[in-house]
C-alpha positions in Angstrom: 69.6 134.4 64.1 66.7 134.8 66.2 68.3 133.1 69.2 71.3 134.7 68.7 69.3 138.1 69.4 67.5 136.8 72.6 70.8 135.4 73.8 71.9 138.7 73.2 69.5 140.5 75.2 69.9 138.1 78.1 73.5 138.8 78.5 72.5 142.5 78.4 70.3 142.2 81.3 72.8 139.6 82.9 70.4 136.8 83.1 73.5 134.4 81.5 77.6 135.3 81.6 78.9 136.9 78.5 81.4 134.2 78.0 80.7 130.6 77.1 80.0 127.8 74.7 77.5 128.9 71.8 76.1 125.5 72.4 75.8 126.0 76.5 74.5 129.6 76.0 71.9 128.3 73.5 70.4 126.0 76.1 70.2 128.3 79.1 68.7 130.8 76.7 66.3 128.3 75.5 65.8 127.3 79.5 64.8 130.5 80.6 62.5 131.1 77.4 60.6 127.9 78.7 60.8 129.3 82.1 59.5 132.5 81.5 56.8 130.8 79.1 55.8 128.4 81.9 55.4 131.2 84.8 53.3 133.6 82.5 51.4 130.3 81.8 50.5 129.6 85.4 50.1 133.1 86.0 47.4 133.3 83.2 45.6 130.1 84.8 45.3 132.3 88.0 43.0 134.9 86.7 39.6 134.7 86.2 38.3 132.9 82.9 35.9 136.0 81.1 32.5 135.4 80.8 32.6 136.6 77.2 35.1 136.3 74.5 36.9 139.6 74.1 35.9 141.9 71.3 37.4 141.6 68.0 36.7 145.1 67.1 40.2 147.2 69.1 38.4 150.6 67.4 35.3 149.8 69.7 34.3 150.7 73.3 32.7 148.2 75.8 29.1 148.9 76.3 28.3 150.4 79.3 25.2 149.0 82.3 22.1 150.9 81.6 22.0 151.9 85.6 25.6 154.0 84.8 24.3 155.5 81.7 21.3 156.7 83.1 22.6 158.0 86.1 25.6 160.3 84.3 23.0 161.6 81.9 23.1 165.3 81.2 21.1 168.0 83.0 17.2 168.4 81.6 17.4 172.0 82.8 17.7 173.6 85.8 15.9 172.9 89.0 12.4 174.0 89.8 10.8 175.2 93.2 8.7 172.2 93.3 11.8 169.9 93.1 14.1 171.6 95.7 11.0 170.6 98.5 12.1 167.8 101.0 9.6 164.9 101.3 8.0 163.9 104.7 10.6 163.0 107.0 9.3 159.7 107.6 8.3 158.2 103.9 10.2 156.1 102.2 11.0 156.2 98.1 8.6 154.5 95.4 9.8 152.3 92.9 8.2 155.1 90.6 9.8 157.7 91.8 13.6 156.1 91.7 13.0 155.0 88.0 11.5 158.5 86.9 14.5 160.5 88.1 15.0 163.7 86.7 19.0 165.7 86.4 18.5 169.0 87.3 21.3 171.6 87.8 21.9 174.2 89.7 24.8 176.8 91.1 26.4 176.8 94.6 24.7 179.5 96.2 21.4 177.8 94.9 22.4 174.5 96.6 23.6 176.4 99.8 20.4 177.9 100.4 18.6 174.6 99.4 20.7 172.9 102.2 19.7 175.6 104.6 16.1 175.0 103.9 15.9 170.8 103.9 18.8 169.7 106.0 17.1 167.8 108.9 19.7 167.8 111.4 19.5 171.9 111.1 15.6 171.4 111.3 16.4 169.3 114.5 18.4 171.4 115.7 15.9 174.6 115.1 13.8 172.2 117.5 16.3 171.8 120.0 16.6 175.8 120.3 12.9 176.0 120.4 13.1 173.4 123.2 15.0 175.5 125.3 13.3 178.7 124.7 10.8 176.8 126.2 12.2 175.8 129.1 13.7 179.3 130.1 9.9 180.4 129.9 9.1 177.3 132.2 12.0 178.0 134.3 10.5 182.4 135.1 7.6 181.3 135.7 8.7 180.1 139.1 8.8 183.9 140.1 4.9 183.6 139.9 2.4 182.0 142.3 0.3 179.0 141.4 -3.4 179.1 141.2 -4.7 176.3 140.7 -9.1 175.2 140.8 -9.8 172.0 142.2 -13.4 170.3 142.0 -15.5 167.1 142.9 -18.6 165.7 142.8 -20.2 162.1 143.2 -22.8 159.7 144.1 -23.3 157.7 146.9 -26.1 155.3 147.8 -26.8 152.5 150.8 -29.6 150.1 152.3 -29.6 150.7 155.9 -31.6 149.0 159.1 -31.7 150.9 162.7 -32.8 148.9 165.5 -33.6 149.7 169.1 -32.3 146.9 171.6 -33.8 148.7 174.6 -37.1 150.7 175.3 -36.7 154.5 175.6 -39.7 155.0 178.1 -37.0 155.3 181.2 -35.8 158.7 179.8 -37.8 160.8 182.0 -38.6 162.8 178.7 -42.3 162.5 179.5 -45.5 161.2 178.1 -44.5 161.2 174.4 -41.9 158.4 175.3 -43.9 156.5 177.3 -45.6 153.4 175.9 -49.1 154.5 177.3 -48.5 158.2 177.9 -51.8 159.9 175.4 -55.3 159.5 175.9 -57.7 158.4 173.1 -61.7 157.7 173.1 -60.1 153.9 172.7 -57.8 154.0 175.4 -54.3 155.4 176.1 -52.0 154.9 173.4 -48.2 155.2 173.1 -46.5 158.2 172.7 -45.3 160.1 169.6 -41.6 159.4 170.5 -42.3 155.7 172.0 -39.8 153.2 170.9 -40.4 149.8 172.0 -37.8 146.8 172.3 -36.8 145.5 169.2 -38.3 148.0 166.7 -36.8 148.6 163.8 -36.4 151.1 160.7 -34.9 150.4 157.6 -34.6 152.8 154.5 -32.8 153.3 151.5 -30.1 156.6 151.0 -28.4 158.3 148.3 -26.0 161.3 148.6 -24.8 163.8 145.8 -22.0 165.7 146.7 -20.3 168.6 144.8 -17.1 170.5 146.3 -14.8 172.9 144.6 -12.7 176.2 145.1 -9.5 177.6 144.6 -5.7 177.4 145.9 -2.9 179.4 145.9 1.1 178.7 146.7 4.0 181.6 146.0 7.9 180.6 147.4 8.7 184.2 149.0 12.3 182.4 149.7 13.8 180.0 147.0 17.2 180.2 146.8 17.5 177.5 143.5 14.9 179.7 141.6 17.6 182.4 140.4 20.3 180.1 139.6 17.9 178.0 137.8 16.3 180.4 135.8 20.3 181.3 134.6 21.2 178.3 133.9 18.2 177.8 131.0 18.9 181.3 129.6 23.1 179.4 129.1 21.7 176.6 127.5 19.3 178.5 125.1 22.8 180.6 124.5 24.3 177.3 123.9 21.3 175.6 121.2 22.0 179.1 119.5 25.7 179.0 119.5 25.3 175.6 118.3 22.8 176.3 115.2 25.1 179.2 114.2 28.2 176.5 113.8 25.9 173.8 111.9 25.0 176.2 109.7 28.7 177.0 109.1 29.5 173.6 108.7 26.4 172.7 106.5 27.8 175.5 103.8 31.1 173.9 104.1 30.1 170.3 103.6 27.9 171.5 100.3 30.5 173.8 99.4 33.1 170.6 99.3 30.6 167.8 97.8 29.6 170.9 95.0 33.1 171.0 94.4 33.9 167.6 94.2 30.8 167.1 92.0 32.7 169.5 89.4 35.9 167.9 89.6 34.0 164.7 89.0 32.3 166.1 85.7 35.3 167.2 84.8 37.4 164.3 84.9 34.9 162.0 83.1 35.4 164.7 80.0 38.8 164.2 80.8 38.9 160.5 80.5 36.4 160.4 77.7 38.8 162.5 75.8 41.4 160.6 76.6 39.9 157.3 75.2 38.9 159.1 71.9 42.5 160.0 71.4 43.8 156.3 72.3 41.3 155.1 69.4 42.9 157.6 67.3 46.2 156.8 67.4 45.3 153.0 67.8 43.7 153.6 64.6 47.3 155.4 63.3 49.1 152.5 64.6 47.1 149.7 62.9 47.8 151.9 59.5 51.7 152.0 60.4 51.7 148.4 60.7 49.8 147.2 58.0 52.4 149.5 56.1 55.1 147.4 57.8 56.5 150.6 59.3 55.8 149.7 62.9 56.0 146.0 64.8 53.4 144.6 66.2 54.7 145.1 69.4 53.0 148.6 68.7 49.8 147.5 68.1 49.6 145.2 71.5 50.7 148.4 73.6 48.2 150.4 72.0 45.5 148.3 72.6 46.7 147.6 76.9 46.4 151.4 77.1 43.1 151.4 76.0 41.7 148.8 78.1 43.1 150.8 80.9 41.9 154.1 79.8 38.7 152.9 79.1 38.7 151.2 83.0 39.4 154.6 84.3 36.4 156.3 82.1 34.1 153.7 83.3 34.9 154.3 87.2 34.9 158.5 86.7 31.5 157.4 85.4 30.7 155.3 88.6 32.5 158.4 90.1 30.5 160.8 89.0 27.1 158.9 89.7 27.9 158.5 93.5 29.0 162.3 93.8 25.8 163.6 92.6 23.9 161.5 94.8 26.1 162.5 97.9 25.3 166.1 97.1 21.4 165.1 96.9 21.8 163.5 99.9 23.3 166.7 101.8 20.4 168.9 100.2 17.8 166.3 101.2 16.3 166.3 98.0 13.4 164.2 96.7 14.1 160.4 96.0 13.6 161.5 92.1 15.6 164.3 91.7 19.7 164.4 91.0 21.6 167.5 91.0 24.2 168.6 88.5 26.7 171.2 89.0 25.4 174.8 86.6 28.4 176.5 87.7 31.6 176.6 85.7 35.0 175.8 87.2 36.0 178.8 88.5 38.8 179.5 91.2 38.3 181.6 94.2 40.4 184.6 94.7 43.6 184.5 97.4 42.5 184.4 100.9 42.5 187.8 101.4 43.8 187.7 105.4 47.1 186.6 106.6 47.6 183.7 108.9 47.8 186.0 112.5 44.6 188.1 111.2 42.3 184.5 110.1 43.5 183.3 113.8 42.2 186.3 115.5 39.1 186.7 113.1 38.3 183.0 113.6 38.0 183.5 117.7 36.7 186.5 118.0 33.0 185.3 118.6 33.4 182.1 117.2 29.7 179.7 117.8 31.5 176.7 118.8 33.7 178.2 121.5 30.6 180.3 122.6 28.4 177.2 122.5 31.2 175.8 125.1 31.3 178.9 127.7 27.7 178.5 127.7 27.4 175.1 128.8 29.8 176.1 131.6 28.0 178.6 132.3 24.4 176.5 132.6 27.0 173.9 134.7 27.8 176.6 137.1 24.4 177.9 137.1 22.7 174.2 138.0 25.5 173.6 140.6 24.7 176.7 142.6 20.6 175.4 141.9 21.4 172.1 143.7 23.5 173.3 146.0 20.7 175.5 147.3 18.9 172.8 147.8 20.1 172.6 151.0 18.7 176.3 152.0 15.7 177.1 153.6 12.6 177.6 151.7 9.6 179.6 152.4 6.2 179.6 150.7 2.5 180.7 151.3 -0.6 178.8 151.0 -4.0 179.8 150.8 -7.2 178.2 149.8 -11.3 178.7 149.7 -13.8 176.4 148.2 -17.4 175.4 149.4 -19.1 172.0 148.8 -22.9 171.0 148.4 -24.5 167.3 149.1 -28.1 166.5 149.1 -29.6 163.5 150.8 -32.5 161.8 150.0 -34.5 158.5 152.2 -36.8 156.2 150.8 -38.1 152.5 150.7 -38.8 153.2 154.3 -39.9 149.7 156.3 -40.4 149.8 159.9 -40.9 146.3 162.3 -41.6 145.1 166.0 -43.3 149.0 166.2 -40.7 151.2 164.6 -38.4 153.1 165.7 -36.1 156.1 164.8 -38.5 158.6 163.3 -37.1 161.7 163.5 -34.1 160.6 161.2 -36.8 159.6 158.7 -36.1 162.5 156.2 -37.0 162.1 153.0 -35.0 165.0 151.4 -32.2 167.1 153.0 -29.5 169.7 152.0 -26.4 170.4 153.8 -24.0 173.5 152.4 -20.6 174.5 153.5 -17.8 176.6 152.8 -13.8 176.9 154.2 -10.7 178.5 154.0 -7.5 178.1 154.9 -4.0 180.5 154.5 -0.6 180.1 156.4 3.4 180.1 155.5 5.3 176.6 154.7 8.8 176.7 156.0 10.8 173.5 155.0 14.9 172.9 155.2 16.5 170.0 154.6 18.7 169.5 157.4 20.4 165.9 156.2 20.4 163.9 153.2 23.4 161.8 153.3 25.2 163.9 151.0 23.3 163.1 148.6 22.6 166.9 147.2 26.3 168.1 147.5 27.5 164.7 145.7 25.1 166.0 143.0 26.9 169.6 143.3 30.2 168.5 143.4 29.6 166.6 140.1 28.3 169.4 138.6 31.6 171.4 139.6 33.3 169.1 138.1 31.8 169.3 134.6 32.0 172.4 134.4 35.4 172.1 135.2 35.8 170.0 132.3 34.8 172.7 129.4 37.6 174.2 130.7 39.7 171.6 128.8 37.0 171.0 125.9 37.5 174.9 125.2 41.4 174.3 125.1 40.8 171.1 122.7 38.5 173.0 120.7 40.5 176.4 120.3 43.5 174.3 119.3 41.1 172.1 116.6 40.3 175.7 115.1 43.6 176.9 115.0 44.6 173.4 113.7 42.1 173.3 111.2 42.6 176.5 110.1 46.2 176.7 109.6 46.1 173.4 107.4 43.3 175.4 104.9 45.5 178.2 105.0 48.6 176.4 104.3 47.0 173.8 101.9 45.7 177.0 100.2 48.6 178.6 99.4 50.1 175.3 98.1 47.0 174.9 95.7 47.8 178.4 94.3 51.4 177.6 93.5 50.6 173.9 92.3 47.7 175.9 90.1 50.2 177.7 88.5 52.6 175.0 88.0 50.1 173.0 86.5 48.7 175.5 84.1 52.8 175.5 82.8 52.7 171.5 82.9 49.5 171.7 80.9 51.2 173.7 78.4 54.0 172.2 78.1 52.6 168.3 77.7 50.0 169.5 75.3 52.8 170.7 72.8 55.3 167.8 73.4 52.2 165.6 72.7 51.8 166.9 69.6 55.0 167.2 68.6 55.9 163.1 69.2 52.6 162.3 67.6 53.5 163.9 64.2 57.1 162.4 65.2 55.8 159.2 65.7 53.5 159.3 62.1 56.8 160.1 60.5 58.7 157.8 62.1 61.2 159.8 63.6 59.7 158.8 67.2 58.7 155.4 69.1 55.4 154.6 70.5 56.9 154.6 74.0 57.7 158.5 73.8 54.1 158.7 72.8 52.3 156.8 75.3 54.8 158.3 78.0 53.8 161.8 76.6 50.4 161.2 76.3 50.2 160.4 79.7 52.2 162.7 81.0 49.4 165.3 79.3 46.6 163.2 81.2 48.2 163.6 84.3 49.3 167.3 84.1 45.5 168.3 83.2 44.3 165.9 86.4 46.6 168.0 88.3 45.5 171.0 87.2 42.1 170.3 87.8 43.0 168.7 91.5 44.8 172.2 91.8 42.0 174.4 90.9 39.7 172.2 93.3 42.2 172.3 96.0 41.6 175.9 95.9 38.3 176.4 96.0 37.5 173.6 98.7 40.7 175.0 100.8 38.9 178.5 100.6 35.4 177.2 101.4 37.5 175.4 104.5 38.5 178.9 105.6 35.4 181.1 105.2 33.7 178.4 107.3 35.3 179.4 110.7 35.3 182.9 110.0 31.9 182.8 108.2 28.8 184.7 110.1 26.2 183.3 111.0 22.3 184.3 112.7 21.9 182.4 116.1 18.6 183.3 115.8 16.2 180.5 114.0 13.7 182.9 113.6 16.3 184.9 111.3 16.4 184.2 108.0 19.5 183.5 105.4 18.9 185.5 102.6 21.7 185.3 100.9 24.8 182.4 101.2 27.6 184.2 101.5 30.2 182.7 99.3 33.3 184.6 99.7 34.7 186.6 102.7 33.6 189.9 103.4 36.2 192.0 105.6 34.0 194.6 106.7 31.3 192.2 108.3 33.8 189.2 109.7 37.5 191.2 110.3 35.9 194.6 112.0 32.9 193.0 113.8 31.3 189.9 115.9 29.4 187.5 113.9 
């Protein structure tokens, strides 16, 4: 009988003909049972042997690693001051501080303004604006003279010998150069100033000198000083325009992970519901068949769709794990603190612009289209400062200072009579003082092209913003459009899904009590029960679709200080026509 009913069901799905010898259809049934039998065989050889027997217990859930538990744990109240503080840039975590993690929660407008306080690459870029404040107060200084001091002093000390090769009586100078030009009661004697062949004086020296004074240069005619000092006041513009649009984007990329965080909770009491229920009605279909009022066949179904369930609850956990540490990581929170969402699912209201008034809104003094017209501007600016480099320049100098030496002999040693006496002095002092003023007047007449080569490329840089401001206006509009357009199909999925939610919770419970009275299979259970799973996961992806699709709007209409100094007081979380639609950012 039995092979009768599988030979039957092979016709049916036309694996034999209809027609033939019972004998002949008996053996091509048994054939492709041994077929079948063998192929599931060798595929059950190809997977991987487990490293544990399976469970006997169906009713029971697999235990889960101790690193998932502990990172889905539940929130141990919500975040203090003292956790929200980013660490030194340049430490590194303790195996302390990763093992004593704390959950802590907190709400979207908290996590926004935690973002705008730790991110590092908006405290970098904070430094980059400072850096070119600086450099436009470098660049007016120019319009000033330079004083600048300059001093000197050292030491200086030398043996020296002085001799005379020649007598210096044949002067004519008189008596006191002769060698017997004075009388004494013993005889004449040479004169005072008598130096005879060969004599010599030697005598040691040292010389301390101290000079110093003042100098002063002012370009009366500079023609790159102007354009220069323009072109630093467009790339300050520029660091600002810049700041304003990462802190746009910073609220956007919290806004998203804070969503997706949510979505992420949300599933995992999804799924966790989900596999209570399975163990439920696994636990009704064990009763049914020890009754004998369902096959086996039942049971075996029951138990696939709770591996799988249970699969899916394991990676929402694993899910939900790496979401809260991507949304530390965008708040640059400390290595021992993970965030949990406070905030309740809650959908954002329509966009309350149309398409033509976002696309104006968005332009009308957007940051990242300034920050580009200001780096053409510092282009133009630095090609008209090189280009003047091939001007005339005119500047004054002027400069007064004095110096000081003092020169003292000694170890003095004369031979063969001595000589040189009058240079014999034992301490001097020699003071001066000078000063100089006059014009400079320099023009660089040839240079091999060198400085309009460097022009020219400048030109052409800026003429290519021109086309980076075309690219980005279309990215705006681009990305625009798609968050307007994806947001109004989240608000009609939304409400489709609310009725799909409705609708599979009732036909679930309808087929189960059908299917406890018999009156239904376990197919049109499982089918329904997922089709509920999938029509709350759609929901839910709705209602996030929403809210991420709104946060993907505000962000290009979203105001924003340029000033660093300026502080955010409030996130602003929704759109607010009278400060984005009627007015510059």
């Amino acid at each position: 009988m039995a092979i009768s009913i599988r030979a039957l069901t092979l016709v049916l799905l036309g694996i034999i003909p209809a027609h033939g010898a019972p004998a002949q259809s008996t053996a091509l049934v048994e054939r492709s049972w041994q077929r079948l039998d063998a192929e599931l065989r060798a595929l059950d050889q190809l997977l991987p042997t487990e490293p544990e027997p399976s469970e006997l217990n169906t009713l029971t859930t697999p235990e889960l690693p101790a690193t998932l538990i502990r990172a889905n744990q539940p929130a141990q109240g919500p975040i203090q001051p003292q956790q929200s503080e980013a660490g030194p840039p340049l430490d590194l975590p303790t195996p302390q501080q990763l093992q004593a993690g704390s959950i802590a929660s907190l709400s979207l407008e908290l996590a926004v303004a935690i973002g705008f306080a730790n991110s590092a690459s908006l405290q970098a870029q904070r430094e980059q604006v400072a850096a070119a404040l600086a450099s436009v107060q470098a660049a007016m200084g120019t319009y000033w003279p330079t004083i600048s001091a300059f001093a000197a002093g050292g030491y200086e000390g030398n043996r020296s010998t002085t001799t005379s090769n020649k007598p210096n009586d044949n002067l004519g100078f008189g008596p006191q150069f002769a060698p017997n030009g004075l009388l004494s009661p013993s005889g004449p004697t040479a004169g005072a100033f008598y130096v005879p062949d060969g004599g010599s004086f030697e005598a040691t020296s040292g010389t301390r000198t101290i000079e110093g004074g003042l100098q002063v240069n002012y370009a009366l005619l500079d023609f790159a000083r102007t354009p220069a000092v323009r072109a630093t006041r467009a790339s300050l513009e520029k660091q600002r325009n810049t700041y304003a649009n990462q802190l746009r984007s910073l609220q956007l990329q919290v806004s998203e992970a804070y969503y997706q965080l949510q979505q992420s909770e949300q599933l995992v009491r999804v799924y966790d519901a989900n596999l209570r229920n399975d163990l439920l009605i696994l636990q009704d279909t064990l009763d049914l068949k020890q009754a004998g009022l369902v096959p086996r066949l039942d049971v075996l179904r029951r138990r696939a769709i709770q591996a799988a369930d249970e699969e899916t609850l394991i990676q929402s956990l694993a899910d939900r794990a790496v979401a809260r540490r991507q949304l530390a990581v965008l708040l640059n929170l400390p290595a021992n603190v993970t965030p949990t969402p406070s905030d309740p699912i809650v959908v954002q209201p329509r966009w309350p612009l149309d398409l033509e008034s976002s696309l104006l809104a968005a332009y009308r003094g957007n940051p990242e289209l300034e920050a580009i017209l200001a780096t053409r501007t510092a282009l133009a600016q630095q090609s008209q400062a090189t280009a003047a480099g091939l001007l005339p320049r005119l500047s004054l100098f002027a400069s007064a200072g004095g110096s000081s030496s003092q020169t003292s002999l000694g170890n003095f040693d004369l031979s063969s009579g001595g000589c040189c006496g009058s240079t014999a002095l034992p301490l001097s002092t020699t003071n001066g003082w000078d000063w100089s003023v006059g014009l400079t007047f320099t023009w660089l007449l040839f240079d091999a092209g060198t400085t309009a080569g460097q022009a020219r490329a400048l030109a052409k840089r800026e003429a290519a913003t021109a086309q980076q401001y075309a690219a980005t206006r279309n990215d705006i509009r681009l990305r625009l459009e798609r968050a307007f357009f994806n947001h109004e199909a989240s608000l009609a999925k939304l409400s489709s899904a609310r009725r799909g939610v409705a609708a599979a919770l009732e036909g679930f419970r309808d087929v189960r009590l059908r299917y406890l009275s018999g009156l239904s299979s376990e197919i049109d259970l499982s089918i329904t029960q997922e089709r509920l799973i999938n029509s709350l996961v759609q929901r839910l992806n709705a209602t996030v679709a929403v809210n991420i699709t709104y946060a993907q709007l505000l962000r290009e209409l979203l105001p924003m200080p340029r000033d660093t100094n300026q502080p955010i007081l409030q996130p602003q979380l929704q759109l607010q026509l009278s400060s984005s639609a009627t007015s510059q950012p």
